[in-house]
C-alpha positions as CSV (number, residue, x, y, z in Angstrom):
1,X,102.2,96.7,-67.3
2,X,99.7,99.6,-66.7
3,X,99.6,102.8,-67.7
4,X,101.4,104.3,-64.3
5,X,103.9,101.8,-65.6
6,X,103.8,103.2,-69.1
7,X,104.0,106.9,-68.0
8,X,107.5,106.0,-65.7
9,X,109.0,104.5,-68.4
10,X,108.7,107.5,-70.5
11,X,109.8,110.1,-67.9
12,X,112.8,108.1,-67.4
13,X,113.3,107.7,-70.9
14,X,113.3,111.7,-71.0
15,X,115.5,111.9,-68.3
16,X,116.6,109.2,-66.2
17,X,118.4,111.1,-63.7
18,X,115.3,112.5,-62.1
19,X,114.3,111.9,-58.5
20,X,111.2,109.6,-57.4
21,X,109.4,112.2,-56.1
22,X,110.3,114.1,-59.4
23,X,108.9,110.8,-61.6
24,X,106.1,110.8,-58.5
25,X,104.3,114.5,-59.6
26,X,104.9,113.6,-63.2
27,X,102.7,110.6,-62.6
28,X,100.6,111.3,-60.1
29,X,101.8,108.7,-57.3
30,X,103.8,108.6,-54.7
31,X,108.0,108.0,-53.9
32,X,107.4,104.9,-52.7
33,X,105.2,104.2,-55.0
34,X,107.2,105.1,-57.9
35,X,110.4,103.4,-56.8
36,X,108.6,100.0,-56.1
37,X,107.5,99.9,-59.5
38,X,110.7,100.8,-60.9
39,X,112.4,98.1,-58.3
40,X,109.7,95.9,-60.7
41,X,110.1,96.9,-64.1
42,X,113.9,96.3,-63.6
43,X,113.0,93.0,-62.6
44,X,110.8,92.1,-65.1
45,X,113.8,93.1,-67.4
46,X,111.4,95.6,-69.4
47,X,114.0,98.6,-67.9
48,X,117.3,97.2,-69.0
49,X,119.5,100.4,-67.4
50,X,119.9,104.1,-67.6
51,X,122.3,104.9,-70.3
52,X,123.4,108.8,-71.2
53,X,122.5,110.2,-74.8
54,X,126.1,111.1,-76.3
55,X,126.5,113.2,-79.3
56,X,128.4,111.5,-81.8
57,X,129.9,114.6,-83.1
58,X,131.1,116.0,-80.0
59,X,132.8,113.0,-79.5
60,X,134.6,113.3,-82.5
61,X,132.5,110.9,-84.8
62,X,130.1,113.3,-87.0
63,X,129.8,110.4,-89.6
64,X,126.8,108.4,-89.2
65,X,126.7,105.5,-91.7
66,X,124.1,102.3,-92.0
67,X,125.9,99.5,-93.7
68,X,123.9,96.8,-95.0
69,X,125.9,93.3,-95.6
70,X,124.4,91.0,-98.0
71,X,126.1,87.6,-97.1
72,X,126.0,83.6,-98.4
73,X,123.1,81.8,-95.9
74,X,121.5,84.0,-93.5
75,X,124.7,86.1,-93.1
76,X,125.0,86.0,-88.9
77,X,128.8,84.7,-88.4
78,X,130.6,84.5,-85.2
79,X,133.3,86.3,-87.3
80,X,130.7,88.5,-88.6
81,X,129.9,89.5,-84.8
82,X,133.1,90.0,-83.9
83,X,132.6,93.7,-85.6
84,X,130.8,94.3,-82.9
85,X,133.7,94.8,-80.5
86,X,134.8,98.1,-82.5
87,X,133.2,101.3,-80.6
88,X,131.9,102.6,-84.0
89,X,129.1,99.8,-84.1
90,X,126.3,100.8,-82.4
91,X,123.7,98.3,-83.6
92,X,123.8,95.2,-85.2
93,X,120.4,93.7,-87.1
94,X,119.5,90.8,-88.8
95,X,116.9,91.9,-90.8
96,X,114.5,90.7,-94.0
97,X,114.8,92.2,-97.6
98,X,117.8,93.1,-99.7
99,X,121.1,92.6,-96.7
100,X,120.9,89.9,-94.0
101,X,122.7,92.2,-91.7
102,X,122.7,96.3,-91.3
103,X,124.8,97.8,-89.1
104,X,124.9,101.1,-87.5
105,X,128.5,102.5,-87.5
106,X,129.3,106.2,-86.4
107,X,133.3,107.1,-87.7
108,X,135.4,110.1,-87.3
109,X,135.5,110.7,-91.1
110,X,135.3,108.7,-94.3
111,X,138.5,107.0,-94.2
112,X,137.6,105.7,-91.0
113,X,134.2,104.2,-92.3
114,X,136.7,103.1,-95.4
115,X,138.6,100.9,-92.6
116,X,135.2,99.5,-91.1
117,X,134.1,98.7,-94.6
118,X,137.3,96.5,-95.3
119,X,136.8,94.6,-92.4
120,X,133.3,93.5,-93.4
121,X,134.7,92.7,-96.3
122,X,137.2,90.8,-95.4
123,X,134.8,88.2,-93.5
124,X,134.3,84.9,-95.4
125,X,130.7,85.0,-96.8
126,X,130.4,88.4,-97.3
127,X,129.4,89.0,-100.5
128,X,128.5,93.0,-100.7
129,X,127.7,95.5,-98.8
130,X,126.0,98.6,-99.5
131,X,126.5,101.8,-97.1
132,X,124.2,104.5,-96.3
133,X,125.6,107.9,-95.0
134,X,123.0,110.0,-93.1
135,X,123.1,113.7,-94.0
136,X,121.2,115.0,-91.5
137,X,119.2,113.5,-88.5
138,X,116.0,114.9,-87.7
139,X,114.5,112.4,-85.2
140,X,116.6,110.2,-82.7
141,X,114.9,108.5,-79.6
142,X,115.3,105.2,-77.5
143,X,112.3,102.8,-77.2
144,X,109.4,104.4,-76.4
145,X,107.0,103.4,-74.0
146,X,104.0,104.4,-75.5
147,X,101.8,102.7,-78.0
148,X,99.3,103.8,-80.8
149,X,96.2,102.1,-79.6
150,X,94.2,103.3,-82.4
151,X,96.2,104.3,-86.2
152,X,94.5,106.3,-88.1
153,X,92.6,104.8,-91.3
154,X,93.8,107.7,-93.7
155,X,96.9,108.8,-94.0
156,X,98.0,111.9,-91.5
157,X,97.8,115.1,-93.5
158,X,100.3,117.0,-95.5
């Protein structure tokens, strides 16, 4: 993957609806161009889809929660999965540290994320679970194509 490549992905990642020889000025190459080396990336599996960016709220589920399961062995069930089929999971990690799993869950209101809650309780190993309700979000993206080549050796300024 090159830098072309690199620059693509994150025009699609801003807005995935836009043309070739939209994606083709952005980057400085051609339609055909572009479009053979999206054709690739989709191959290669690096570009799994074009997905729209929803807004929880207007959809009726302001309440964004992260729930982190602590659970007997490394906490990955198939019954533990199986919360995975309710719309209000969004992501499911196993992850190092205090939880084995965190999930991200995004409910119409508390009672809701009650009802999610009892269900992760009521899988066999579970042992707590610990839940964290965002207030506010002031940075959401998808992957990002890009890469910091070089961090800086002190830390950015205040």
């Amino acid at each position: 993957m090159d830098l072309f490549d690199r620059r693509i992905l994150g025009a699609l990642a801003e807005d995935a609806l836009q043309s070739y020889a939209a994606l083709g000025k952005t980057v400085n190459l051609s339609p055909p161009a572009v479009h053979e080396r999206v054709k690739r990336l989709r191959r290669s599996g690096v570009m799994k889809g074009a997905h729209a960016a929803l807004d929880g709220a207007a959809l009726g589920k302001p309440l964004l929660a992260f729930v982190h399961v602590e659970a007997a062995g490394w906490g990955k069930s198939e019954r533990l999965m199986q919360l995975c089929r309710f719309p209000e999971v969004e992501e499911m990690h196993s992850v190092a540290g205090d939880a084995s799993v965190i999930f991200k869950v995004r409910t119409e209101s508390p009672r809701a994320l009650e009802a999610f809650l009892s269900q992760v309780h009521s899988v066999p190993g579970v042992t707590s679970t610990k839940s964290y309700v965002a207030l506010s979000t002031y940075m959401e993206r998808p992957v990002q194509a890009d890469m910091t080549a070089d961090w800086p050796e002190n830390p950015l300024p205040a």
